[in-house]
N, C-alpha and C positions, 0 to 999 in steps of 0.2 A: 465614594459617593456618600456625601451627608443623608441623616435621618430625614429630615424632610423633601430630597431631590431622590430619594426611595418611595417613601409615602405617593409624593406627587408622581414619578415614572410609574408604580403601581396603579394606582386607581388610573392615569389615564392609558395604560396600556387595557386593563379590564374595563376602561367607558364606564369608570361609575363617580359617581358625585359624592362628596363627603358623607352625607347623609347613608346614601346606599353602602359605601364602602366601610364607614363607621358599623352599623348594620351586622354586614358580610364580616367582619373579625371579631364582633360580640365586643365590642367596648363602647363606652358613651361618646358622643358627637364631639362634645367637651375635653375628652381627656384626648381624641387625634386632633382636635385642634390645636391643643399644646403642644402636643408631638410634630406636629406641622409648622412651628415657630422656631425661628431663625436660631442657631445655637448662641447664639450673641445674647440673645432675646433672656429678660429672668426670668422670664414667668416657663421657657421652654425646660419642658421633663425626657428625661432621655425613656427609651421605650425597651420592653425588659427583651430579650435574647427571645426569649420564648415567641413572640409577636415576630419578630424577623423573620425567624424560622415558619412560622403561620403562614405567613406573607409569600411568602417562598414557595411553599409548596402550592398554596393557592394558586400564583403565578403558574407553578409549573403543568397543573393540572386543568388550570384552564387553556381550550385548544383556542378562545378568540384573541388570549393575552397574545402584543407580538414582542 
């Protein structure tokens, strides 16, 4: 699974909108919408281990994520 088909199965398994979901991880709007660009893409930054990991357990700990 690429960074951004992560990103995107996240937020809509938790029904949140970039804003909310930017928000919920404590990082600016701007910096997941790079992380949300195509790896092809220049302008796209890879996103640090630590945010994975975030990501992850957020998933795991919410009961609405499916």
């Amino acid at each position: 699974m690429t960074q951004q088909e992560f990103l995107q199965d996240a937020m809509q398994r938790l029904g949140m909108t970039c804003d909310e979901f930017s928000e919920r991880i404590g990082t600016k709007r701007q910096t997941l919408d790079k992380w949300l660009l195509s790896e092809n893409s220049h302008s796209n930054h890879e996103m640090p281990d630590m945010v994975w990991k975030l990501i992850r357990e957020i998933l795991a700990q919410d009961k609405n994520a499916i």
